[in-house]
TORNU-142438 format. One record per atom (N, C-alpha, C): residue in three letters; x, y, z. Coordinates in steps of 0.05 Angstrom, whole numbers, padded with zeros to 5 digits, always signed. Example, Ala and Ser with C-alpha at 12.3 -4.5 7.8 and 13.67 -1.06 7.14 Angstrom:
REM TORNU-142438
ALA+00264-00114+00156;ALA+00246-00090+00156;ALA+00264-00066+00156;SER+00257-00045+00142;SER+00273-00021+00143;SER+00258+00001+00157;
***
This chain:
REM TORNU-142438
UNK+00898+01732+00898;UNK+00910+01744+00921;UNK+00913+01725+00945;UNK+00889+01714+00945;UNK+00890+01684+00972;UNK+00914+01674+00967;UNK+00922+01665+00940;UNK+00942+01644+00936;UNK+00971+01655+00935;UNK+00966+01684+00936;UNK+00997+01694+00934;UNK+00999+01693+00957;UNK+00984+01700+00977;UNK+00989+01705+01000;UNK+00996+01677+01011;UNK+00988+01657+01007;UNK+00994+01624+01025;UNK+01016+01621+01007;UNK+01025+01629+00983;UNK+01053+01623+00978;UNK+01075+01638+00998;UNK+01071+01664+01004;UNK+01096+01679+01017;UNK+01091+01678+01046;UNK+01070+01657+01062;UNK+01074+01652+01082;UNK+01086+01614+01080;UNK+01097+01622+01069;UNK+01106+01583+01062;UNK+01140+01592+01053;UNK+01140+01620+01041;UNK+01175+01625+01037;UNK+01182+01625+01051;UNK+01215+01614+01051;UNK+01231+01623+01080;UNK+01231+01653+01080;UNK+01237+01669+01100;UNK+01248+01689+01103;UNK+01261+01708+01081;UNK+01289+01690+01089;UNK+01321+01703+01066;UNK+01306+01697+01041;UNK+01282+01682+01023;UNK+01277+01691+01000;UNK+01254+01705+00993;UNK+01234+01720+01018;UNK+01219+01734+01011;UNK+01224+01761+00993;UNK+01240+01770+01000;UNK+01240+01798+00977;UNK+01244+01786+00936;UNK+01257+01760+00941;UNK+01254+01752+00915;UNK+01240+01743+00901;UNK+01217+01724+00923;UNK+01198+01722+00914;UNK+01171+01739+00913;UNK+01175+01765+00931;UNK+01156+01785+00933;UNK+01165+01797+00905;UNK+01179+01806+00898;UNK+01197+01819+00872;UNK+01176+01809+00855;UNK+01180+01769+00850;UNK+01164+01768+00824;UNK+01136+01763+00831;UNK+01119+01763+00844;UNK+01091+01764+00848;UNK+01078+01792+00839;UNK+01096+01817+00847;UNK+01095+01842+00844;UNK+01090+01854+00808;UNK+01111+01825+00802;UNK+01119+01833+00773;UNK+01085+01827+00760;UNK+01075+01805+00761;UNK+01056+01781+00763;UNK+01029+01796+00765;UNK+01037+01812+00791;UNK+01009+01820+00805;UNK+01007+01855+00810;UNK+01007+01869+00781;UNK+01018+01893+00789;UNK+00995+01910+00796;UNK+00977+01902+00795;UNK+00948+01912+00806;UNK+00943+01913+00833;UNK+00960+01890+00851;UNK+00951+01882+00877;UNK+00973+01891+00894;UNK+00992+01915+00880;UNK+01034+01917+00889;UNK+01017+01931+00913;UNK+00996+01949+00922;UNK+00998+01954+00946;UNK+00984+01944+00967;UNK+00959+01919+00966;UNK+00970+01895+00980;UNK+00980+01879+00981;UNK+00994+01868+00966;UNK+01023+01850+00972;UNK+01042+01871+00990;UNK+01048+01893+00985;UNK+01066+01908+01000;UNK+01054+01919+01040;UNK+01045+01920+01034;UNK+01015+01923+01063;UNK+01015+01898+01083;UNK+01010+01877+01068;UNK+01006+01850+01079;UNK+01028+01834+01077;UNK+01049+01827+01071;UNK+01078+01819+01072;UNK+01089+01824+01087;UNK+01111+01820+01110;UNK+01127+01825+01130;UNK+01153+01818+01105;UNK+01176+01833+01110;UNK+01203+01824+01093;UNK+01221+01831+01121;UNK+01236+01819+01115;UNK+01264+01820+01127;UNK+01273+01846+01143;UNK+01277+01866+01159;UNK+01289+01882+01158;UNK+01310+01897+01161;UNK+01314+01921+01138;UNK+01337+01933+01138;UNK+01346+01960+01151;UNK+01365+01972+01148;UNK+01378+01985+01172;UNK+01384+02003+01150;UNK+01381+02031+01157;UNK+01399+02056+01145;UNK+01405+02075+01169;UNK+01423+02091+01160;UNK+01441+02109+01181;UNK+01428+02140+01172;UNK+01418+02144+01202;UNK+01404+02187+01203;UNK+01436+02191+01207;UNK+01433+02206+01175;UNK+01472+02218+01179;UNK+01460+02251+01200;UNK+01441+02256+01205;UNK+01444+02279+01217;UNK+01447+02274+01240;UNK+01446+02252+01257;UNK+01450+02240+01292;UNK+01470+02222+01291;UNK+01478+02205+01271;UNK+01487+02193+01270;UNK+01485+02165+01273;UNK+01463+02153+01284;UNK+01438+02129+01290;UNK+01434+02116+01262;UNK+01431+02083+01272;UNK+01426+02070+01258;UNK+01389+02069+01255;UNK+01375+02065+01240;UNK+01336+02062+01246;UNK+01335+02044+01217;UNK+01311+02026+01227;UNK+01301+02010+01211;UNK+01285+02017+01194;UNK+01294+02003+01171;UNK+01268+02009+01151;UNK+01237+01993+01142;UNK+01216+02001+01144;UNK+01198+01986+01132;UNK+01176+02000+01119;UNK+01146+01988+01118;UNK+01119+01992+01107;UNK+01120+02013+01126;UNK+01114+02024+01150;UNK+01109+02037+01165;UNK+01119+02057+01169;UNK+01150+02071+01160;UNK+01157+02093+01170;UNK+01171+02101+01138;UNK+01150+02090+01117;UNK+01158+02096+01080;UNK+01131+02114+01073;UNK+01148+02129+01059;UNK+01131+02153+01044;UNK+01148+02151+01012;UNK+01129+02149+00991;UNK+01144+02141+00970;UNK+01162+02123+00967;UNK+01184+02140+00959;UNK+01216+02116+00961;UNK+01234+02128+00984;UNK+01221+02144+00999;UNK+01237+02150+01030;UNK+01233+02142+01057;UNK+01250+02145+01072;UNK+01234+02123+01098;UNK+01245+02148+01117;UNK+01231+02150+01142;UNK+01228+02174+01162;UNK+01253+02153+01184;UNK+01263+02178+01198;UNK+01277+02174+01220;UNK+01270+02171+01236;UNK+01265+02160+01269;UNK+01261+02160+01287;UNK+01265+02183+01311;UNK+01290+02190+01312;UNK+01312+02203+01317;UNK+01309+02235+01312;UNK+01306+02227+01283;UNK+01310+02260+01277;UNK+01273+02269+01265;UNK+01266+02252+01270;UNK+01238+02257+01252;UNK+01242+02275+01222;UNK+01259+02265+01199;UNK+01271+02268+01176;UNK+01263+02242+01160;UNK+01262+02256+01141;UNK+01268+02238+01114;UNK+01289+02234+01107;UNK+01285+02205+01093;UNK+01319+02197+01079;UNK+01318+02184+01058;UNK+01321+02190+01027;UNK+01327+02222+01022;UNK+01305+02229+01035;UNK+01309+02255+01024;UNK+01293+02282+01034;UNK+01269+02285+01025;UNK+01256+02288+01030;UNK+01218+02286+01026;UNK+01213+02309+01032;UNK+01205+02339+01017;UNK+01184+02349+01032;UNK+01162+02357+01042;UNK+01143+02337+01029;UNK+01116+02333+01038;UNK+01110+02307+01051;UNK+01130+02290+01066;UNK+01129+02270+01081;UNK+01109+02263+01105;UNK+01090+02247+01112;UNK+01075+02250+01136;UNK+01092+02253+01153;UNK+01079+02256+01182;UNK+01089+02256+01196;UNK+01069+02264+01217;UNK+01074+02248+01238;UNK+01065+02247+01267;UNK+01057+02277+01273;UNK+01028+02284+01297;UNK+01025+02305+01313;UNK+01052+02316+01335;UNK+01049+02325+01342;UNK+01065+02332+01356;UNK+01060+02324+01394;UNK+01040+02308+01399;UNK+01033+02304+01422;UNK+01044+02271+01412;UNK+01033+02266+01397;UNK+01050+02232+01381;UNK+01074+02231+01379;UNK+01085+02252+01373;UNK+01118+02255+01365;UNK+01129+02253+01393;UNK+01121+02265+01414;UNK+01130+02263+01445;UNK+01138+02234+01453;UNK+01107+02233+01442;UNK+01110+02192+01452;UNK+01125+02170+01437;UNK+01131+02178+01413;UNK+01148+02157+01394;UNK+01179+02164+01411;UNK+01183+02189+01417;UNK+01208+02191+01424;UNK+01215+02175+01448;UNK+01190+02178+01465;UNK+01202+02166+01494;UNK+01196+02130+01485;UNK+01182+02134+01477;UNK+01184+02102+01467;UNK+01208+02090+01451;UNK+01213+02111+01438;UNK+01239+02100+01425;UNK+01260+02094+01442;UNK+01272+02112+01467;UNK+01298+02109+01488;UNK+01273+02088+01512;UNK+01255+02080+01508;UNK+01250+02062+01527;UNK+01249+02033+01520;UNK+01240+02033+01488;UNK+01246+02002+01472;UNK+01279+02003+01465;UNK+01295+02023+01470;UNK+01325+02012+01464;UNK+01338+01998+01493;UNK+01322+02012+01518;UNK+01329+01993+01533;UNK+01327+01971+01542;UNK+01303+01958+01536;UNK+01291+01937+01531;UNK+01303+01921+01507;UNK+01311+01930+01488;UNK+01328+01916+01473;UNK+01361+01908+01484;UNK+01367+01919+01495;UNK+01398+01916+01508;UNK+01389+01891+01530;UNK+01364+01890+01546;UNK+01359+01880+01571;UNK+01362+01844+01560;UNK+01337+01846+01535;UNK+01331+01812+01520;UNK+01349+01799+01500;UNK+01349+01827+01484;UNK+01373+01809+01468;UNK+01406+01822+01463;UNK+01416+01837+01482;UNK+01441+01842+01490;UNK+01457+01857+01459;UNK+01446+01881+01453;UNK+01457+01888+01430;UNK+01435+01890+01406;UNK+01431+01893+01382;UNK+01420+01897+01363;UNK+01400+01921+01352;UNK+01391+01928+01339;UNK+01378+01956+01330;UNK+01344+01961+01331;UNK+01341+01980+01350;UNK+01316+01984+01347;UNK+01301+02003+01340;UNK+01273+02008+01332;UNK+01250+02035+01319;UNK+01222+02029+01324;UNK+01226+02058+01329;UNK+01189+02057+01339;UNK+01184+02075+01320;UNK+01159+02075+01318;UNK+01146+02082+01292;UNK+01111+02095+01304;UNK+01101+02119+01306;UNK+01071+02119+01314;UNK+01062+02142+01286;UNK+01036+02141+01283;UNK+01014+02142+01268;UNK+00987+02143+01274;UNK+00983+02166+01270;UNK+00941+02170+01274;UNK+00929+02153+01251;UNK+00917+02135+01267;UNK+00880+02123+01242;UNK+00867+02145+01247;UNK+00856+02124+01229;UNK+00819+02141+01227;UNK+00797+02133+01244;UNK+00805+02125+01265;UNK+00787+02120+01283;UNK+00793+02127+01315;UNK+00801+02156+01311;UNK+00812+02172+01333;UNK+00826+02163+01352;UNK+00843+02146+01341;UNK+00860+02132+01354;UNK+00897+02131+01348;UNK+00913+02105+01350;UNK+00940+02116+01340;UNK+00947+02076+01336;UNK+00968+02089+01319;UNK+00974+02052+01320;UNK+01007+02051+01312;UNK+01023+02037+01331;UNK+01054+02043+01342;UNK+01060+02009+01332;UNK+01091+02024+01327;UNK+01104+01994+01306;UNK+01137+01996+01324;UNK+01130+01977+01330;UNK+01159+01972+01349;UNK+01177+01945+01336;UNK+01200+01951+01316;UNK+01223+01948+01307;UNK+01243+01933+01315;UNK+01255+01905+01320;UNK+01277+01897+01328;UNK+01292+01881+01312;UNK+01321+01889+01310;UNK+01341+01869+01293;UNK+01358+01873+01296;UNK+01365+01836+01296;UNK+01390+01832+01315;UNK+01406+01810+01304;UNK+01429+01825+01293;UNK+01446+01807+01274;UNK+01469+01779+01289;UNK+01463+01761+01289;UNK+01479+01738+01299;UNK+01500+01731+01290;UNK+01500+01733+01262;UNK+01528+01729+01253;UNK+01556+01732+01260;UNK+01582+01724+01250;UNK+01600+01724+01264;UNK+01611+01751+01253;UNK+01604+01765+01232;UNK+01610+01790+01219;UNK+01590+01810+01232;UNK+01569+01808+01241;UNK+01548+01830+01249;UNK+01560+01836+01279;UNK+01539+01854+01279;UNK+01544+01874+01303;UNK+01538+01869+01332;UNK+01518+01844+01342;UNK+01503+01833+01351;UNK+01529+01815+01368;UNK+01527+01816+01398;UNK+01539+01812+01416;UNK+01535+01783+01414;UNK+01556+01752+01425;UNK+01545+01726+01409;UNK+01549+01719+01390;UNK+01557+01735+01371;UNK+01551+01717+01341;UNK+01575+01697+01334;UNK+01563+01685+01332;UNK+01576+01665+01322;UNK+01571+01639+01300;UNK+01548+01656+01296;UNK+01539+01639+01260;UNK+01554+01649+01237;UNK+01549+01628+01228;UNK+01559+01645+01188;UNK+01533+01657+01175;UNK+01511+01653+01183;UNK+01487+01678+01178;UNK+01467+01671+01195;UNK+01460+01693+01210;UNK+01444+01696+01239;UNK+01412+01722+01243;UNK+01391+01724+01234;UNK+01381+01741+01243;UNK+01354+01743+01248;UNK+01350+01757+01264;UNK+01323+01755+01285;UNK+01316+01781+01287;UNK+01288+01781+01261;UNK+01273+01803+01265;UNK+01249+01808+01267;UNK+01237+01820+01294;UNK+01212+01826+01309;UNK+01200+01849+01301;UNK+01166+01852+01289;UNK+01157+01863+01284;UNK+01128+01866+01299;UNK+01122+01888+01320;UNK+01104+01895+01335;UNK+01082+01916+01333;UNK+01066+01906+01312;UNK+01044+01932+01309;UNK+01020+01934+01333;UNK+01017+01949+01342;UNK+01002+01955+01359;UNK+00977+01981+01354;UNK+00952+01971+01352;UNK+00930+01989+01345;UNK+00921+01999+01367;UNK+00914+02029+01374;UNK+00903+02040+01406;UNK+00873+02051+01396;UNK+00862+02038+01412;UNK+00827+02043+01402;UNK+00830+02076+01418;UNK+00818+02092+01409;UNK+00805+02108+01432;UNK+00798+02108+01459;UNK+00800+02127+01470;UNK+00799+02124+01504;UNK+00764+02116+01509;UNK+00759+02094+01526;UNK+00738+02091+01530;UNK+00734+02090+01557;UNK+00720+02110+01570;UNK+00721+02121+01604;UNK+00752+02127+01615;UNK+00755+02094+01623;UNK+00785+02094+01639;UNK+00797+02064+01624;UNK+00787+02055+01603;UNK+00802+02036+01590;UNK+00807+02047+01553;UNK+00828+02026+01550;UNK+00828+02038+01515;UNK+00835+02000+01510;UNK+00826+02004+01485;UNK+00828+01974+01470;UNK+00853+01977+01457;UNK+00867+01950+01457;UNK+00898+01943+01444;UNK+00901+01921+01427;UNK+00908+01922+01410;UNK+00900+01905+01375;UNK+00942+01898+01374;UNK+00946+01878+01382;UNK+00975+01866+01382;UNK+00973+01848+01368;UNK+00988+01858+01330;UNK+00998+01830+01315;UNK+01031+01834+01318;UNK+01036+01805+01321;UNK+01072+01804+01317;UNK+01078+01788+01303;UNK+01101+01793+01289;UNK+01117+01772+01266;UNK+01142+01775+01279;UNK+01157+01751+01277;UNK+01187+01744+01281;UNK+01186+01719+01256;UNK+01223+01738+01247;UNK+01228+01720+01229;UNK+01255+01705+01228;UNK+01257+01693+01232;UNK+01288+01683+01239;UNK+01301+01665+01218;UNK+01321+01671+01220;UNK+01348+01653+01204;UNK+01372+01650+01208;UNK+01377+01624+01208;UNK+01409+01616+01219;UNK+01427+01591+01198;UNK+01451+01604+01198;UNK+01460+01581+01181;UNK+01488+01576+01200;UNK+01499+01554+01197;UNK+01522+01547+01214;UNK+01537+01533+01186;UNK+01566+01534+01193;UNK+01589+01522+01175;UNK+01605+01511+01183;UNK+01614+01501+01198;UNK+01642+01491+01218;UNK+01646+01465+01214;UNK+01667+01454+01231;UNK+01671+01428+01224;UNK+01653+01410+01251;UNK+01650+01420+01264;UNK+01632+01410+01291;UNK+01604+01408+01286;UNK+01594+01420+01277;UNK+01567+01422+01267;UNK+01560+01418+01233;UNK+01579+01419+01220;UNK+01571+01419+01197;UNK+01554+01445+01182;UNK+01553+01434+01164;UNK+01530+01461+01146;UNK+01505+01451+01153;UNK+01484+01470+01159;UNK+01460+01468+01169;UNK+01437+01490+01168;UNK+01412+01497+01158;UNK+01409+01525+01146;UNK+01377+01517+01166;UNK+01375+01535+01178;UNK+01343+01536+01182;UNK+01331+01565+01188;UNK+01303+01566+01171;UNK+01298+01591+01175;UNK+01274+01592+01174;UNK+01249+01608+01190;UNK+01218+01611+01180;UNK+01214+01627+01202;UNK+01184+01629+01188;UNK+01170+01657+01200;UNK+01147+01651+01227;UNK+01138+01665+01244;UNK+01110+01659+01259;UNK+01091+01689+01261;UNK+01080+01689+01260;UNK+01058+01707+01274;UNK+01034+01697+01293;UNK+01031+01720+01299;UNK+01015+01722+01336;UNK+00994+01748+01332;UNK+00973+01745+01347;UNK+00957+01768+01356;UNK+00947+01775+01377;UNK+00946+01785+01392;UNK+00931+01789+01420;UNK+00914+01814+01428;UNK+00895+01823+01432;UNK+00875+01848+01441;UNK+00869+01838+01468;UNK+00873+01863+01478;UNK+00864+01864+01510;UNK+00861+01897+01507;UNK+00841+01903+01530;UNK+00829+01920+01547;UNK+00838+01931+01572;UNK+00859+01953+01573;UNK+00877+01966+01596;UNK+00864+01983+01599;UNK+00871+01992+01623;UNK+00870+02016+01640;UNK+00887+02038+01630;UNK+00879+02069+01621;UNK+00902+02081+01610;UNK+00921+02098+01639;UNK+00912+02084+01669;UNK+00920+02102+01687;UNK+00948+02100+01689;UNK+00960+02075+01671;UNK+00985+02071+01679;UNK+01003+02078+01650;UNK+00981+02089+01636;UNK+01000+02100+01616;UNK+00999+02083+01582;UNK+01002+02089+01565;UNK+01002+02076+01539;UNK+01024+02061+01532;UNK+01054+02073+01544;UNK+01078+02060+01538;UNK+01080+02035+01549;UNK+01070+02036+01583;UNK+01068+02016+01603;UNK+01043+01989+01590;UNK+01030+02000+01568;UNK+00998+01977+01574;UNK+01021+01958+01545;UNK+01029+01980+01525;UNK+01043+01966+01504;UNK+01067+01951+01507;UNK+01084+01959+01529;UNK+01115+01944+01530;UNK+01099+01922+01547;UNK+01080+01919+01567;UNK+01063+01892+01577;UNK+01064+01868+01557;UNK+01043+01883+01533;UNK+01038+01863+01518;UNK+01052+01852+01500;UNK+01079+01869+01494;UNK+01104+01861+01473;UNK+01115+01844+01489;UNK+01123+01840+01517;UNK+01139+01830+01527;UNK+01130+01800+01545;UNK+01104+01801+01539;UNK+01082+01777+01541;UNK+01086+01765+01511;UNK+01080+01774+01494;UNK+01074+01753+01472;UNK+01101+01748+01453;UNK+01125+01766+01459;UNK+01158+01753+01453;UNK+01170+01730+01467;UNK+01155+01722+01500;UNK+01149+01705+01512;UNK+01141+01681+01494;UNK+01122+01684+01487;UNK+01096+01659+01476;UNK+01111+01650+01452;UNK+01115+01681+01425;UNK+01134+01671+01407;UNK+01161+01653+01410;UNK+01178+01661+01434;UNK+01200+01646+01433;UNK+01195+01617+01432;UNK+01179+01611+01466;UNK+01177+01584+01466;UNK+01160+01567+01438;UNK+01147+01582+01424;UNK+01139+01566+01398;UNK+01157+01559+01377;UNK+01181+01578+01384;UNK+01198+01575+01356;UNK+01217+01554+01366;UNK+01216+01548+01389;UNK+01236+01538+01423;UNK+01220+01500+01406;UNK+01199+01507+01405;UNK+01183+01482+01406;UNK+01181+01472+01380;UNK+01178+01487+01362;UNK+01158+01484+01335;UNK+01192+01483+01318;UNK+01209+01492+01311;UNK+01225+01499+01293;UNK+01256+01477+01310;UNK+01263+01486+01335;UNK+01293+01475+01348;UNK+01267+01451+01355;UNK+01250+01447+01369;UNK+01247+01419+01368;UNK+01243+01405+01349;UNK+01228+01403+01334;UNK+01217+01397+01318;UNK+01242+01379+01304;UNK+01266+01402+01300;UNK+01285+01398+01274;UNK+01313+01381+01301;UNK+01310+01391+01328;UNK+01324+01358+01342;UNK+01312+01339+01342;UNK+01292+01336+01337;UNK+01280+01312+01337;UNK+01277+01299+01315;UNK+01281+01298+01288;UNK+01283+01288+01275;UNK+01322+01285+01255;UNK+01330+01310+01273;UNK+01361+01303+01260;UNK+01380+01274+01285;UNK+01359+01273+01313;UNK+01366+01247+01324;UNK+01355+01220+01316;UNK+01332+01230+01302;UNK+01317+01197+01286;UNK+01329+01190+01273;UNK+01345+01215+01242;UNK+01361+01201+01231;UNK+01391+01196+01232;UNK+01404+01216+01257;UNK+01433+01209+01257;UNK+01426+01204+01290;UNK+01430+01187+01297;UNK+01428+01187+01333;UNK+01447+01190+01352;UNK+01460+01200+01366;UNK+01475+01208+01367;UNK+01507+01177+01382;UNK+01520+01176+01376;UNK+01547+01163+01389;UNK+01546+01132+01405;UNK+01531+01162+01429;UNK+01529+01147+01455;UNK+01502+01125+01451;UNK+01479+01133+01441;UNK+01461+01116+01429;UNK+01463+01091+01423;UNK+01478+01106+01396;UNK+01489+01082+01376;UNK+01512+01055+01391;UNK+01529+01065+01403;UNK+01545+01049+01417;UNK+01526+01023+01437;UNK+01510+01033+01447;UNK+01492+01020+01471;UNK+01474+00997+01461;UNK+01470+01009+01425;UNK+01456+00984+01405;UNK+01463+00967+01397;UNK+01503+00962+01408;UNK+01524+00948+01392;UNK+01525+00928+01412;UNK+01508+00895+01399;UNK+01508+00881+01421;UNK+01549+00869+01432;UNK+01549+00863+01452;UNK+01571+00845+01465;UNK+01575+00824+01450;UNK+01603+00824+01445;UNK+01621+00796+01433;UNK+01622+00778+01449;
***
């Protein structure tokens, strides 16, 4: 299991579900942690009863059906599906029209889902959803790749209320991929994954939505500039070692 796992954090992205596929095949004893512990790609289906697009993943699947956001429904139809309290269901909703605005604010367009759930440790733990298609065919305001996409995954664990503080358990994955085709740029494919964790200790006076959109919007921060650093630097810095650019090159061309 160690070793499956350091293989599919070493896949790109765009081939995790194929290589999750055959590990699965491989490892059919372990299909529900491999499926648990894996981040994949995510995909998009339409609540034909609102008409809304909602993401699909580990978190909002019951069998082979995945719950709505929206309509709090199955799709297909489930009917013995979990499903949220109804003091939980309040809060996924306002969380839901408060992470879509927040999605319009950072990345100008693309699809989002919140997702909440009781543990077992009298507590709740909320999965906040973003994807945002770049391409020149997607939906995603910008696009202008020949394949573009950036998807953020925000699980958030809520300890129990303790006096006037509650504990917050923040892992995130972003996975990105971009390919370009043109005659300016050429063909060029880059794509990989990061994860992040952070726990802190809030105050619940300002609310649960307020302590969680804090810490999402702190550590999308931290992720960017790593991918800013680690992935676009990384990969200018070595496509100028080996092609340098023009103006460089001209300046190395001694005088006749």
């Amino acid at each position: 299991m160690e070793a499956a796992m350091g293989l599919m954090r070493r896949i790109p992205p765009k081939h995790t579900e194929t290589a999750l596929s055959a590990l699965l095949s491989l490892m059919p004893n372990n299909s529900s942690d491999l499926l648990s512990q894996v981040d994949q790609p995510l995909q998009v289906l339409c609540d034909v009863d609102c008409g809304k697009e909602f993401i699909l993943c580990e978190y909002n699947r019951d069998a082979d059906s995945y719950r709505s956001p929206w309509s709090n429904k199955y799709h297909p139809p489930l009917e013995d599906g979990s499903l949220p309290s109804s003091e939980l269901r309040k809060l996924e909703i306002e969380a839901n029209e408060i992470f879509a605005i927040y999605r319009d604010q950072y990345y100008e367009g693309g699809i989002s889902s919140v997702y909440m759930w009781e543990d077992e440790n009298e507590g709740f733990v909320a999965c906040f959803l973003i994807k945002k298609d770049g391409s020149k065919t997607g939906q995603g305001r910008r696009g202008y790749l020949e394949e573009g996409a950036w998807d953020a995954i925000h699980v958030i664990e809520v300890g129990p209320e303790e006096e006037e503080n509650t504990n917050y358990r923040l892992t995130s994955t972003v996975m990105l991929t971009l390919t370009t085709n043109n005659e300016s740029s050429g063909t060029f494919s880059l794509s990989g994954s990061i994860r992040r964790q952070m726990s802190m200790k809030l105050s619940v006076a300002d609310g649960h939505l307020c302590n969680m959109g804090r810490m999402i919007e702190e550590m999308e921060s931290k992720l960017r500039n790593s991918l800013d650093q680690v992935y676009f630097g990384k990969t200018r810095e070595m496509v100028c070692t080996l092609r340098p650019p023009s103006e460089v090159v001209q300046l190395r061309i001694p005088e006749s």
